[in-house]
Every structure is written in structure tokens, then in C-alpha cells.
MARGU-678960 format. One line per 10 residues: number of its first residue (from 1); for each residue z, x, y of C-alpha. Coordinates in nm, 2 decimals. Example, Ala and Ser with C-alpha at 12.3 -4.5 7.8 and 13.67 -1.06 7.14 Angstrom:
BEGIN
1) 0.78,1.23,-0.45; 0.71,1.37,-0.11
//
This chain:
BEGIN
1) 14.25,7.40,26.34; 14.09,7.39,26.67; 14.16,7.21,27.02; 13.92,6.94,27.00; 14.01,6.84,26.61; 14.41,6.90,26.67; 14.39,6.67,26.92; 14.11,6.44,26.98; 14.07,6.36,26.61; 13.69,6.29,26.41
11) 13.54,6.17,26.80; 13.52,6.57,26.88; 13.61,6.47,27.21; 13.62,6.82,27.45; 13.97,6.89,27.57; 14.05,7.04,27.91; 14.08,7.35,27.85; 13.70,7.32,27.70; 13.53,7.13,27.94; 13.64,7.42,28.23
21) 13.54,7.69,28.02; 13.22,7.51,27.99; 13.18,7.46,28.32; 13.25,7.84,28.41; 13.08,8.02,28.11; 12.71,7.77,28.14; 12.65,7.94,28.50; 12.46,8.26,28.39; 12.63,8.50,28.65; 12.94,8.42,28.56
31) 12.84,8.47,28.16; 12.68,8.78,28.26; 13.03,8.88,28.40; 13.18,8.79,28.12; 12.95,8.96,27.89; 12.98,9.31,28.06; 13.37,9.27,28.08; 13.38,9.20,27.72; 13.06,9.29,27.50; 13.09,9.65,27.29
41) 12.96,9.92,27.51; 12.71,10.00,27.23; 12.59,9.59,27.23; 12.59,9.60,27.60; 12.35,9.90,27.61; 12.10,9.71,27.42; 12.11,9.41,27.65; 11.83,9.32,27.92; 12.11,9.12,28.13; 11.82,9.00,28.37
51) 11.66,8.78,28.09; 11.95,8.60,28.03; 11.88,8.22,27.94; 12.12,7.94,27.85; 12.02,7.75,27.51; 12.11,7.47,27.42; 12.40,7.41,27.12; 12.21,7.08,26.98; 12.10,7.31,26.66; 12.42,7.27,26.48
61) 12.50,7.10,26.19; 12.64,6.72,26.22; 13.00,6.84,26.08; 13.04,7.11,26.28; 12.95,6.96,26.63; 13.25,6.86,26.71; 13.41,7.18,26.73; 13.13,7.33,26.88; 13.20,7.48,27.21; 12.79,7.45,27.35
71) 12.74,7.78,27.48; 12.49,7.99,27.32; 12.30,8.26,27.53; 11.96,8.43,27.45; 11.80,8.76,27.60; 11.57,9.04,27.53; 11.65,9.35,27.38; 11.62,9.69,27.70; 11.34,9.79,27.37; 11.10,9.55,27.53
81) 10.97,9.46,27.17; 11.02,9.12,27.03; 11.36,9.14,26.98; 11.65,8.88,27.06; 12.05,8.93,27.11; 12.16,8.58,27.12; 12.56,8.52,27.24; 12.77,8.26,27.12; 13.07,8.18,27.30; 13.31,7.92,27.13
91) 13.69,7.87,27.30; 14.00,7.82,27.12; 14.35,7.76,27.21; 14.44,7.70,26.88; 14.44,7.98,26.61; 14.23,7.88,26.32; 14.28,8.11,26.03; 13.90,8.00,25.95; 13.78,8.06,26.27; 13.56,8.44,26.15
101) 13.40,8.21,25.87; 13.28,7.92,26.10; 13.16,8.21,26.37; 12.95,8.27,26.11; 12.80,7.94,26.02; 12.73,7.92,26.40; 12.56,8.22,26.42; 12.35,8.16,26.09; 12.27,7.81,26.24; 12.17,7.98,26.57
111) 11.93,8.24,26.39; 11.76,7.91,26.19; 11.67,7.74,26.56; 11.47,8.09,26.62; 11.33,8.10,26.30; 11.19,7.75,26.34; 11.04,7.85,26.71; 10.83,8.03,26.57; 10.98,8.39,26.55; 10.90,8.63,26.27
121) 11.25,8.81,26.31; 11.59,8.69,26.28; 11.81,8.76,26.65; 12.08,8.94,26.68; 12.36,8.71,26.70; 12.66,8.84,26.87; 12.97,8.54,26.82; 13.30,8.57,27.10; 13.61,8.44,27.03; 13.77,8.32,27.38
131) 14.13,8.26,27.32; 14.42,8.14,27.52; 14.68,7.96,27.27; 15.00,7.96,27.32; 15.07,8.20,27.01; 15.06,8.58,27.12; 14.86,8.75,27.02; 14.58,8.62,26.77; 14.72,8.68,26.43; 14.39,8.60,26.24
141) 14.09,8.84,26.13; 13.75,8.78,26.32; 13.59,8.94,26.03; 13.49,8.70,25.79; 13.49,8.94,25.55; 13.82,8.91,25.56; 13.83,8.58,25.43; 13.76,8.71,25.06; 14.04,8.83,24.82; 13.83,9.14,24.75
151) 13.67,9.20,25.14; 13.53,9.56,25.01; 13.38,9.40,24.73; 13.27,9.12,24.97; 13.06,9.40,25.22; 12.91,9.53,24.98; 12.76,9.24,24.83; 12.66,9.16,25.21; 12.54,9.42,25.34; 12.28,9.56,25.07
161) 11.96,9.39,24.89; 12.10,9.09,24.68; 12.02,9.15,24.32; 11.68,9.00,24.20; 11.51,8.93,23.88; 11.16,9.00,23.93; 11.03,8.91,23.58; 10.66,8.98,23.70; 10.77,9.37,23.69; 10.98,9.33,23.32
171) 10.82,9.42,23.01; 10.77,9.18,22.76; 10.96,9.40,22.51; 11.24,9.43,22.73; 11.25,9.04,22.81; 11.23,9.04,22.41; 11.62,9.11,22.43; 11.73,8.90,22.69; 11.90,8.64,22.39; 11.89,8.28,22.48
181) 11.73,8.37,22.82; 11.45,8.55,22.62; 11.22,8.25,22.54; 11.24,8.10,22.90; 11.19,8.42,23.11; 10.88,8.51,22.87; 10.73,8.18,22.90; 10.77,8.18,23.24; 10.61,8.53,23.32; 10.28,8.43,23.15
191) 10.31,8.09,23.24; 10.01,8.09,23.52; 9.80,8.27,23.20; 9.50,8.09,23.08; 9.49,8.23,22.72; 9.83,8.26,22.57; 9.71,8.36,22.28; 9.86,8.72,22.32; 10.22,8.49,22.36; 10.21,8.33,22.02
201) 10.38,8.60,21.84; 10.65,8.70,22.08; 10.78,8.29,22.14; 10.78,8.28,21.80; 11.00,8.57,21.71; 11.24,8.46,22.01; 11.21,8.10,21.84; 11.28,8.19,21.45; 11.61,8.38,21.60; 11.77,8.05,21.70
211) 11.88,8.10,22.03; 11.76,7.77,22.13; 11.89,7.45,22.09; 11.67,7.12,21.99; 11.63,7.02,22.29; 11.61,7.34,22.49; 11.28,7.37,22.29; 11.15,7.07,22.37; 11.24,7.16,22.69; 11.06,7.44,22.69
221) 10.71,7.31,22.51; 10.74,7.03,22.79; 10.81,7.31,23.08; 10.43,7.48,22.90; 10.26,7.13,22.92; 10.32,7.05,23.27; 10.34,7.37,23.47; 10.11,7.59,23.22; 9.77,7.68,23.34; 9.64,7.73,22.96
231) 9.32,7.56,22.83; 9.46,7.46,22.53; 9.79,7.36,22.56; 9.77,7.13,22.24; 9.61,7.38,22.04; 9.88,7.63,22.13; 10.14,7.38,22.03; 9.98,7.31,21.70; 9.97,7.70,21.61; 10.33,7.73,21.70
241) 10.42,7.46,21.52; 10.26,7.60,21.21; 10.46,7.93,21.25; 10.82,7.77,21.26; 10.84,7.52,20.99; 11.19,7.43,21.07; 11.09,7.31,21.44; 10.71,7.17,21.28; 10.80,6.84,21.33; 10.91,6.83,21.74
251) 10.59,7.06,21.80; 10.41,6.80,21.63; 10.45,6.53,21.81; 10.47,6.69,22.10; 10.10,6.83,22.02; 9.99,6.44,21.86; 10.13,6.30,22.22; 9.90,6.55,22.38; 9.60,6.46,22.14; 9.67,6.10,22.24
261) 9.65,6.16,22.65; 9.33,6.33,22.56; 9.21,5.99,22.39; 9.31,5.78,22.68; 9.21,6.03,22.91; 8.82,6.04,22.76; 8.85,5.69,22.71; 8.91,5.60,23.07; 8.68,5.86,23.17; 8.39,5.72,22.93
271) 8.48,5.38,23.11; 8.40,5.49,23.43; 8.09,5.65,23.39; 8.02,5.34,23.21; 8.13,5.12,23.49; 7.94,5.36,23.76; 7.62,5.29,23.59; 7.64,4.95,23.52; 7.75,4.89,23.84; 7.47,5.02,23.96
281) 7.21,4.80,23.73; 7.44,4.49,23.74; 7.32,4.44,24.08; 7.01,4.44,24.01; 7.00,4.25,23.65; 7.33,4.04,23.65; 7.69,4.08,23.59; 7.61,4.02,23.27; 7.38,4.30,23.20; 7.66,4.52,23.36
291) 7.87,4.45,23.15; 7.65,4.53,22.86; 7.55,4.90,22.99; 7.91,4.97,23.00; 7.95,4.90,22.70; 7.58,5.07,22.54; 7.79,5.34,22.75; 8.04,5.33,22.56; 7.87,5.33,22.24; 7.64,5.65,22.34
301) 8.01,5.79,22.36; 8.11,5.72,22.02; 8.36,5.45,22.06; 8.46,5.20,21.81; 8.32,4.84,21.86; 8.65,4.67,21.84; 8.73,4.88,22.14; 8.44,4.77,22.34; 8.48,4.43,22.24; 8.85,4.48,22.43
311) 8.80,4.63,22.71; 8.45,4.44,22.83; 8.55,4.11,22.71; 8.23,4.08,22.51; 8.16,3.88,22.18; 8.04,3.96,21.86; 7.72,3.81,21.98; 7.69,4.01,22.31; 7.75,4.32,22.18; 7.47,4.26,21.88
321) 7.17,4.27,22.15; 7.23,4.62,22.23; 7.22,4.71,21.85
//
């Protein structure tokens, strides 16, 4: 636990012993000292001391800012390219047994303010531990690996690529194995396709072997409705549907509920060219003649009387003189 928490509570209220550090460590001569008294030699040699700039600490996160002893340090790598070596000084007279893990947060929060300025590449952030507790000497790790049961196990997660599941690269045949992750991984490597015609027969194998539940299915037709780029997304559905009787009657209605947003979808859209046109004579001949384009509209378009007579508000009578 550190200083400020053991004891100044949830206010994060700077002890002492923080607020002179502070004081010292925000002059950049005396952190420049301080850096070439206690930096690695091979850190130090990649250092352009004469850029040194004081940043600010306001980047970190709401729970940690209490803790946080403010002083952060940017400068240029002796390279002259665009790198950064950023230094983060926090002070403790308290041993925390934590303390390498939130080092790290702090830097990781640090290298997020540079990414958001605009910078293409993450700084090197370099975190010191200042310590002056009464306990001699510091009898934690500053290796966060440390922190881990397994810390060999822990580097090299850490320290190499982090494993990734490109499906765009995987074969379909080999996807074809993948058990219950088959159907979804397939699905969602083709799902930008516009013809998925060549994806009929594969879903359904992966379908008739019941690795799906119910409602992962439906799950999955929904995922292909809303996210698929196909041009026939109910005529997909319908074929499917066809080809595994035992799920015919989900894929059914999932394919009639797409029939019926067609319906709506024409209808409304037959509406509105109806509306646009007789708009456009209404103000010339009367509301009334509006009304009845829309609905001679309408009729060009093949909809049912009883529908027009609904949706224009027109009688029997009405609708007879544009027989």
C-alpha cells in the first residue's frame, strides 16, 4: 500500500514526503541529475538529455490518481528519428508488493496519451521506483512478471506475437473441423460475399452434424440477415431450410419474416413514389386529386384495393373514378 492511501485514505491527499520529492524531481536539472545517477547505462546512452520536457500526469485513470506521484518526463531518442523515451518517476515510502504491476499500468497509460497526440509509435517508457521506507531494503520484485505464478510462462506470452485467428487465411476445409466453432467461423469468413451460393453445402454439413444448439442457429441465420452483404438473403434461407428438415421450420420463419419486410418495405416504398407524384399534381388539381394519384399509384403497383382504401382514407366511391 502506498504513502498517500496508508495514510490520507480515498482523498489521495500527497504526504510530505511526496510533495518534496515533487518539488525537487519537477525542476528538469535536478531530474536530469537524477536520471544520469540512476538510469541503465545502456538507457542513458540512448537519451538526448537536452530535450528533456516535463509532462504533465493528468492522463491517468480516475482510480489510480491518487497514488499517482505526477512526474512523467519526455525526450528524444540521440537517433534523431521520431522516437520517444518517456520517464516516470513515482515515490514510495511504503513497500507495495503490487507496486511492478501498477508501474506498469502507468506506463501503458503514459504510451496511450502519445498515441492520442498523434504519434505513430508507442515511446519507450522507462518507470523508477524512488524508495525511502522505513523497511531495508525493498523486499518486493519490480518485475511485474514476477507477479505471475508461472513468470517464464508469463515472458513469453509477453514478449512475442499474441496468437491470432486470421480466418481470412484458413481453408474452408480446415474451418470444416473446427466442431461447434465450425459453422460460425465459416459464416463469418464469407460473410462480406455477395453470392453464397458456393456456402450452401458446407453450413449444411456443419448443420446436419448437430453441433448447434436451437438457438445458436437462429443465432446464426440472424448474424447472416443483418451483417451479410448477400443479395438474397431470404432465398438463401429458404434453400437451407429445404436441406435440413429437422431445423425447416426456424429457417422458415425466419425466411417468411424476411418475405414480410420485403412487403412492407415495397409497400412503403410504392407509397412514396405515390405520395411524390401526387404531391406534385395535388397542388395543382386539389388535395383531393392527390390523393387519388397515390392511390392510381398504387394500383399501377399491383396493390390490393382494400389496401388503398386504408392507407389513403378513400371510399368505395373515390376509388371507382380511377377505374
Amino acid at each position: 500500500m502506498s504513502d498517500r492511501k496508508r495514510k490520507d485514505g480515498a482523498n489521495g491527499t500527497p504526504t510530505p514526503h511526496d510533495l518534496i520529492f515533487k518539488q525537487f524531481l519537477t525542476h528538469p536539472d535536478t531530474a536530469r541529475d537524477f536520471m544520469e545517477l540512476h538510469l541503465p547505462a545502456e538507457l542513458q546512452a540512448i537519451c538526448d538529455f537536452n530535450t528533456l520536457r516535463l509532462e504533465s500526469g493528468s492522463f491517468v485513470e480516475d482510480s489510480l490518481r491518487p497514488y499517482f506521484s505526477d512526474v512523467l518526463y519526455s525526450l528524444r531518442t540521440t537517433a534523431g528519428d521520431d522516437g520517444y523515451i518517456q520517464v516516470l518517476i513515482e515515490h514510495q515510502s511504503t513497500p507495495d508488493k503490487h507496486m511492478a504491476f501498477r508501474l506498469l499500468r502507468y506506463a501503458v497509460a503514459a504510451m496511450q496519451r502519445h498515441l492520442d497526440a498523434g504519434h505513430k509509435k508507442l515511446p519507450l517508457v522507462i518507470p523508477v521506483l524512488f524508495y525511502m521506507g522505513k523497511r531495508s531494503p525493498y523486499p518486493y520484485s519490480t518485475c511485474w512478471l514476477d507477479e505471475f505464478s508461472e513468470p517464464e510462462l508469463a515472458e513469453k506470452l509477453y514478449s512475442e506475437n499474441f496468437p491470432l485467428v486470421d480466418i481470412t487465411v484458413i481453408p474452408d476445409e480446415e474451418i470444416m473441423e473446427h466442431r461447434s466453432m465450425a459453422a460460425l467461423t465459416l459464416l463469418q469468413k464469407h460473410i462480406h460475399q455477395r453470392d453464397l451460393a458456393d456456402l450452401l453445402h458446407n453450413l449444411t454439413s456443419l448443420l446436419l452434424a448437430e453441433h448447434l444448439t436451437g438457438q445458436q442457429l437462429v443465432t446464426l441465420i440472424n448474424y447472416l440477415v443483418q451483417a451479410g452483404e448477400t443479395t438474397d438473403a431470404e432465398a438463401f434461407i429458404r434453400e437451407l431450410a429445404q436441406r435440413l428438415p429437422q431445423q425447416e421450420d426456424a429457417l422458415m420463419t425466419i425466411a417468411q419474416q424476411l418475405e414480410q419486410k420485403g412487403i412492407e418495405k415495397g409497400i412503403e416504398k410504392g407509397i412514396e413514389k405515390g405520395i411524390e407524384k401526387g404531391f406534385l399534381r395535388g397542388r395543382q388539381a386539389g388535395h383531393n386529386e392527390g390523393i387519388l394519384e397515390v392511390a392510381r399509384n398504387m394500383r399501377d403497383n399491383g396493390f390490393d384495393d382494400s389496401i388503398i382504401l386504408k392507407l389513403t382514407g378513400l371510399t368505395k366511391d373515390d376509388l371507382a373514378k380511377i377505374r
